[in-house]
Every structure is written in structure tokens, then in C-alpha cells.
N, C-alpha and C positions, 0 to 999 in steps of 0.2 A: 385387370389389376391383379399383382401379386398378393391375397389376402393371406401369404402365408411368412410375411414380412411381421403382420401384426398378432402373430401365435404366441400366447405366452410361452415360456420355456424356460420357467425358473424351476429347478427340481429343488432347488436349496435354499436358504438364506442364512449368510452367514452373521451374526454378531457382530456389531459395527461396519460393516462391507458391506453393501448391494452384492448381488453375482454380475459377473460382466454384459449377460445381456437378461434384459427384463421390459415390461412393458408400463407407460404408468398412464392410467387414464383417469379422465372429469379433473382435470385441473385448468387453471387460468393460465395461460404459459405469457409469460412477458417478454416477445422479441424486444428486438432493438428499436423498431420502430411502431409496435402496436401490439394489441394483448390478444389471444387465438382463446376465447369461451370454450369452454367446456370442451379442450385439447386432449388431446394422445400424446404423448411421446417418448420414443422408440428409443431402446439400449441396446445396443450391439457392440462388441467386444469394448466393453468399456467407451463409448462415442456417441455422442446423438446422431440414429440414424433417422428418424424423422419428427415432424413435428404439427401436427395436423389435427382438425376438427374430430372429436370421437365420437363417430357413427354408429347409430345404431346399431347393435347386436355382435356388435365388437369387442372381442373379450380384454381385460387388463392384468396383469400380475397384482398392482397396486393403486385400488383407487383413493385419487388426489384428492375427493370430497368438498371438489370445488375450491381447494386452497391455491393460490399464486405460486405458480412456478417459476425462478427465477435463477439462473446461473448461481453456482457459485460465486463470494465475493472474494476480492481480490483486493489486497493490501500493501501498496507497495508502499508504504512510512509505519512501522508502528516501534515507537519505545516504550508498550507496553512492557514486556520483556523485564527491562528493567526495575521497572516500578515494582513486577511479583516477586523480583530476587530482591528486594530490599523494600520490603512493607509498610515499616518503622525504623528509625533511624535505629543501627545499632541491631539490628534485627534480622542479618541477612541472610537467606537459604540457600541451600546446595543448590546451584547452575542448571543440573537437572531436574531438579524436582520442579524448580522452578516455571523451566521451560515448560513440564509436562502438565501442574498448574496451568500454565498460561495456554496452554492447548484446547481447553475445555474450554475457557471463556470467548475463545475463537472459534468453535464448532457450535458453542452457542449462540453466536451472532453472526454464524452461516458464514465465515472467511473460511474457504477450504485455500486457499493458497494468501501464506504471508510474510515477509519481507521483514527481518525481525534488523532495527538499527544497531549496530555495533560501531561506536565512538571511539575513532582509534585518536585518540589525543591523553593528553593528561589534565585535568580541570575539574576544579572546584568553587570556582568563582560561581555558579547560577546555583549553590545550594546542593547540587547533584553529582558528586562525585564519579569520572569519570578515567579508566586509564585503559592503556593499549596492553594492560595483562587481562583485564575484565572484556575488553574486545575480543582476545584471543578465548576466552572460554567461553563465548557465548559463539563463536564461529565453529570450535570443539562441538558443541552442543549440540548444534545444528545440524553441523555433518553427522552425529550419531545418530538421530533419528530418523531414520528413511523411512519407517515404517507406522509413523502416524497418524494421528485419523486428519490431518492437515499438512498441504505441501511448505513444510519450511524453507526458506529460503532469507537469505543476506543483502541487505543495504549498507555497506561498506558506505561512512558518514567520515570524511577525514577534516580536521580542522586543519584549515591550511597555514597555520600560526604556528604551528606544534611541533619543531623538529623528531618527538620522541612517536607521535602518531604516523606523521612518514614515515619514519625509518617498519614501525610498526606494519604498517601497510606494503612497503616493498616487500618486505620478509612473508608477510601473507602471499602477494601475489608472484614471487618467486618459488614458493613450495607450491602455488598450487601451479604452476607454468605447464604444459604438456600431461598434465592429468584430466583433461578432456572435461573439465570444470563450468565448459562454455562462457558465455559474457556476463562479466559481474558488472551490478546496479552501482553504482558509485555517486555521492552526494560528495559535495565538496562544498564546504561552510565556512564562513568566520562571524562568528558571536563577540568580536571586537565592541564597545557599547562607543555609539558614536555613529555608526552605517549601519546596513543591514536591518537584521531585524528588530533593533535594540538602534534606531538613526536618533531616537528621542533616547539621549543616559536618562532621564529621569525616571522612566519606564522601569530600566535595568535597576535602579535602586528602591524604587518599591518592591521589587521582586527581590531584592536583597533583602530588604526589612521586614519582607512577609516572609521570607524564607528560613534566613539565616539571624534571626533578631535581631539587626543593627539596627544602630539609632541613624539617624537623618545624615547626619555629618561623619558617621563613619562609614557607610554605606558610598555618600559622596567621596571619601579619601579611599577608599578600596578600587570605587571606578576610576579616581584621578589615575593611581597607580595600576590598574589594569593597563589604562589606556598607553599608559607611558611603556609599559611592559613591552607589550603588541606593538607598538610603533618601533621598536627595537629590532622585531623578527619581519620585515618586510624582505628580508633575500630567502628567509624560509617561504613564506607566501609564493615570490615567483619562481624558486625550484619547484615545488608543488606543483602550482598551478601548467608550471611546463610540461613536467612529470605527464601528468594529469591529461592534457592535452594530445601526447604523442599517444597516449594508452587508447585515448577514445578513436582518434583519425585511423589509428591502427587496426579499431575492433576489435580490440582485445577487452574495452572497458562500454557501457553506458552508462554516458555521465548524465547527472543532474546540476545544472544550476539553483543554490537553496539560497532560498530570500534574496531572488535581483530585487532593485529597487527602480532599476532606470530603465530606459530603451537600451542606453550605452551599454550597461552589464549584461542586458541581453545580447549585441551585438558582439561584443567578448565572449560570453558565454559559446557562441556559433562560430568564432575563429577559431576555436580549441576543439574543436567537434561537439561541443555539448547538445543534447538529446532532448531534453525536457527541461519546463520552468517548474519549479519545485517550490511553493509557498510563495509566491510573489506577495512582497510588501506594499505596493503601488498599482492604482488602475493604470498608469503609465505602461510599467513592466510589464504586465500582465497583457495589456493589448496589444504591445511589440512582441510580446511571444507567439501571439496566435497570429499574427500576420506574418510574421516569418515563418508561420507552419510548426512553430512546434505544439508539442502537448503541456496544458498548464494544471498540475495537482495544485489544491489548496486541501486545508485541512477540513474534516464532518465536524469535529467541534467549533468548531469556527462558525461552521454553517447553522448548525444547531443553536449556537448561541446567537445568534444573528451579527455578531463585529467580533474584530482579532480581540483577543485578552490585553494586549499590546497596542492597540490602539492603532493596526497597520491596515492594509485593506481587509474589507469584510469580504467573507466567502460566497456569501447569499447577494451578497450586490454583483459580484463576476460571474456567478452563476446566470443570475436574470439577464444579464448582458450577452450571455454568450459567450465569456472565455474562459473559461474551466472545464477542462475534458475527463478530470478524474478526482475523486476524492480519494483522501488516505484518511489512517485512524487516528496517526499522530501519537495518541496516546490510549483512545477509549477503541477498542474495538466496536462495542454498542452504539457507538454514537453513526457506523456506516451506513448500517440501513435504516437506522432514526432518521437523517440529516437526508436519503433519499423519499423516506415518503411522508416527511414534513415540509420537501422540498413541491413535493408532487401535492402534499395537501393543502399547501397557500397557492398551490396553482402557478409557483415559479413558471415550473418547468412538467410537461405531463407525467406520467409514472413511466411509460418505456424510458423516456429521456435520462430520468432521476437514476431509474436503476442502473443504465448505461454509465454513468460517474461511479458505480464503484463495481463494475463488472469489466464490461467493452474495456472503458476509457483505460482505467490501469492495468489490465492486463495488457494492451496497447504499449503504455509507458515502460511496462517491463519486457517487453519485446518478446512476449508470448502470447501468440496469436492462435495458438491451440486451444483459449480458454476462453471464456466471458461472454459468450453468447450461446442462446440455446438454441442452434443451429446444425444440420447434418455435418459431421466431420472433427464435431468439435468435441472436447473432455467431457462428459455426461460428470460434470461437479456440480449439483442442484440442489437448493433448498426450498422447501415446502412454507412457504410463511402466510401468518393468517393477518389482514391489514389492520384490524383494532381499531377502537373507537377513534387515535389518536396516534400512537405508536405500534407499530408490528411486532408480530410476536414468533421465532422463528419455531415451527412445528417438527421439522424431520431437517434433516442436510443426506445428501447419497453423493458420496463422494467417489470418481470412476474408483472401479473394483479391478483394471490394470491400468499400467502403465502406459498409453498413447505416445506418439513419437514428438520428440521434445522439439520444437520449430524454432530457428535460430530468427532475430528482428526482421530478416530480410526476406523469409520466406512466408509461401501463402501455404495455409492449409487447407486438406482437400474439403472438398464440397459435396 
């Protein structure tokens, strides 16, 4: 045996950074498929080089004190984001500060790689104000921070309704053409009230009266005239969705289908090249995704709360079932690893499985295969979490201390 794999060799430690290679023993390491007691495991140039029982007389850089070690989490939905730029109505903060806000509450719930939504559309209908100039500063944003204590990254969300959000979106992925930007996450929605995720209007007007203070009958005449609206732009819809389709068969885009409802919309969704089911509204939907092989996200609040807010499918039921391969935040970062080991603590599903929905699964979905398992070859992005009477408590995150090579959806990484 090479015992000099497992030498410590950290002469430094920096503030906020691991060094790139390090050693960390006595923790509970949580594969994908089963927990390794009282583990080792190895850092080399920023990678997990292994991951094994720590034997006696073995020395560590950093002992784990028997706390669960557990990849990095991985976020591919969160409009947190928006919610810190705008706190209280009327109330909104500089884009950066915001984001850099919203960074800390992500390092604090252990997402070291997150997927921030940018709504290229124009809309104010759901209470939430959204335009394709506030999409462009939050994508600004993003690209300036290379350097945080979490991997930023873009879910480009386009309402397919919206001729100002298209055009908004082509102009995005025109400037970014040949700047080696690799494959963008793409969601493609319609919040029409009537289908979708909003199939019941009457949902959509409680959320108007809860939101926006209308009384019953105005709320009702707001969705009449929505409806009437949207039913107007059905040639914007199938440019979009055209659009939309040659990007992905191309590989130039990974697309998301958000809130199918049917098998059918899933079968659309897979003619256009779509990649993943994203929030499925139906057990229907949701099981024609997994049989067709794709990857189904639903949302941790969902799961957390046991049924949709909306009264669509519950998370916690397709989970038990077996067709949900990743959770997203949606909107609570905290709710990721909550919803996995309350998942793992009603016994859904065991703790490796749990953690795999917001590690494995959506790193998966985002077609980077370099991360979400603590595995030799993979990004050493780890957090230290202690499991709590009830809820987890995250203790340390080590987020790799370089940069590992960025693996495009089709490639494997090494082992």
C-alpha cells in the first residue's frame, strides 16, 4: 500500500479556501449508495482522491469528529436571488449586494454550486415583478463573480408568451455565441392560468388576493383578461418553442420542461430535444418522464411541506414512488437539505438515496458530472453537517480550492 497518499500536507490554511490537497478524517462519508463509519477522505489538487475507512494510526489534516460528510449541494432552480433584491415592496437593493447577500445563505445551507433564475419576460400578474432588463442584471451579476465562496451559475427561465423575453434571450445568447460559455440551463414556462401549473384559475386568484389585495371579482376579471391576453400570443409561443428546440437538438441549449401536466407534454417536450421534467404537475407527467428516461426535479418545499402550495402533485408522494431524481430550492435554499433528511427521517427514502436528490441527481440535470458525489475524480465541494434531533445543522462547507476541469453532459469523468 502507498501510505504516503494518506500524509497530511497542508502547510497553510487559507480563510474561506481549503488548500487543494488536504486530508480529512473520523467522519461519516455519505456515498451514493451507503455511509463508510468513521471514513478518511483524501484532497488532491482540488478532487476527491479517496474515500475509505480511517485506520488506525493514520494521521488527518482535519478531524471530521464523526460529523456526515456529504458533497456539496447542488441547485439547479433557485429565485431566491430575487426575493434578497427586493425584501419589501418598494425596498430594492443594488443587484450586487444582493447577490453577495444571497451567497452567504447558500454557503449556509451547504449549496456550493447554484443556478440563480433569470425571468426573461415582462410580468406582473403573480404579484412579482419581473422584466428582461432585471434578467440582464442578474446574468451581469453573475458573470462578475468568479470568485465566490459558491459556483454561480444561470437558469435562463423564458416565458414563452412574452415576445419582449425572446427577443431578450436571443440577444443574451447572441453575445454570448463563441465565447466558450459552454451549455446553458434553459427552462421554458407558461404561467397562462388555465394549464400548467395554475390548470385550476382558481388557485391563481387566491394568489392574486393573497398577494396583490384584490377582492374575489377583481382578481376573477384580471385572470379573465390575462387569459384573453395570452390566448392572443399563441404564434409568439410556437416561435419560441421552435426557437427553443433547434438550440437544444443542436447542443448549444439544456432544456427544461417546467410544469408538464400530461404524458403528451412530455412527449413534445422530447421532440424538441428537451432534457429534464422540471416541477411536474401530475403523477401522469411525472411517470412518463421517468419512463422515457428523463430526470424529474420537483421542488424541497414541496417536499418539506408535504403537497404543492397549488394543490398540483406532492413532492413527497413521487418521491416514495420513485420518480424524482433531484430536488431544487425553488425559492428556500434551507429547505435542500431539510426536505432530504426529513425525507430519510419518515424513512421515504434512506439518507444515501435522500442526499443523492440534491447532490448526484441535479448535478446530473445540469449536465455536470464532475460534482455531487464523494467519489475519487470528483470536485472535493463538501459539507460537514451535524443530523440534529430533527433538522441538520450545516457545521463547515470546503469548497474545492481550484478549479477541476469543467465536463460537458456527454462526458464521463475520471475515476
Amino acid at each position: 500500500m502507498n501510505t504516503g497518499l494518506y500524509e497530511p500536507r497542508v502547510e497553510h490554511w487559507t480563510l474561506g479556501t481549503p488548500p487543494p490537497d488536504y486530508v480529512l478524517g473520523h467522519v461519516r462519508a455519505v456515498l451514493t449508495d451507503r455511509i463508510v463509519e468513521d471514513a478518511l477522505v483524501v484532497v488532491r489538487a482540488g478532487t476527491v482522491s479517496a474515500v475509505e475507512p480511517h485506520r488506525p494510526g493514520v494521521s488527518a489534516d482535519v478531524d471530521g469528529q464523526g460529523l456526515l460528510c456529504v458533497p456539496g449541494l447542488v441547485d439547479v432552480h433557485s429565485d431566491g436571488l430575487e426575493k434578497e433584491r427586493l425584501p419589501r415592496p418598494g425596498a430594492e437593493l443594488p443587484i450586487e449586494f444582493a447577490l453577495l447577500s444571497f451567497e452567504g445563505k447558500l454557503r449556509a445551507a451547504a449549496v456550493t454550486t447554484a443556478f440563480h433564475g433569470a425571468g426573461f419576460e415582462e410580468s406582473h400578474g403573480r404579484g412579482l415583478a419581473r422584466s428582461v432588463a432585471g434578467a440582464e442584471q442578474v446574468c451581469a451579476a453573475v458573470d462578475a463573480r468568479v470568485d465566490g465562496l459558491v459556483d454561480h451559475r444561470i437558469l435562463y427561465r423564458l416565458d414563452v408568451r412574452c415576445p419582449e423575453g425572446l427577443a431578450g434571450l436571443r440577444r443574451r445568447f447572441a453575445a454570448m455565441a463563441g465565447a466558450g460559455a459552454g451549455t446553458a440551463l434553459v427552462s421554458h414556462e407558461d404561467h397562462t392560468p388555465g394549464q400548467g401549473q395554475y390548470a385550476d384559475r382558481a388557485y391563481y386568484e387566491r394568489y392574486l388576493i393573497g398577494t396583490r389585495g384584490l377582492a374575489a371579482a377583481e382578481a376573477a376579471r384580471h385572470v379573465d383578461d390575462l387569459i384573453a391576453d395570452r390566448g392572443g400570443r399563441l404564434d409568439v409561443r410556437a416561435e419560441a418553442l421552435d426557437w427553443l428546440g433547434e438550440l437544444a437538438r443542436g447542443g448549444r441549449i439544456r432544456l427544461l420542461g417546467h410544469d408538464p401536466s400530461s404524458a403528451g407534454e412530455i412527449d413534445e417536450l422530447l421532440a424538441r430535444g428537451g432534457a429534464v421534467a422540471e416541477f411536474p404537475t401530475t403523477l401522469a407527467a411525472a411517470r412518463a418522464a421517468r419512463e422515457r428516461g428523463l430526470p424529474v426535479v420537483m421542488g424541497a418545499p414541496n417536499v418539506l411541506r408535504g403537497s404543492s402550495h397549488n394543490g398540483n402533485a406532492s413532492g413527497r408522494e413521487l418521491v416514495a414512488r420513485g420518480l424524482v431524481t433531484a430536488l431544487a430550492s425553488d425559492y428556500l435554499p434551507s429547505g435542500l437539505l431539510a426536505a432530504a433528511f426529513a425525507l430519510a427521517g419518515d424513512r421515504v427514502v434512506d439518507l444515501p438515496a435522500a442526499i443523492r436528490l440534491v447532490t448526484d441527481g441535479p448535478a446530473l440535470v445540469a449536465g455536470l458530472p464532475d460534482r455531487g458525489r464523494l467519489a475519487p475524480g470528483r470536485r472535493a465541494d463538501l459539507a460537514l453537517v451535524a443530523p440534529g434531533a430533527r433538522w441538520p445543522v450545516v457545521r463547515a462547507v470546503l469548497r474545492a480550492a481550484t478549479s477541476t476541469a469543467t465536463y460537458s453532459s456527454t462526458q464521463v469523468p475520471p475515476c
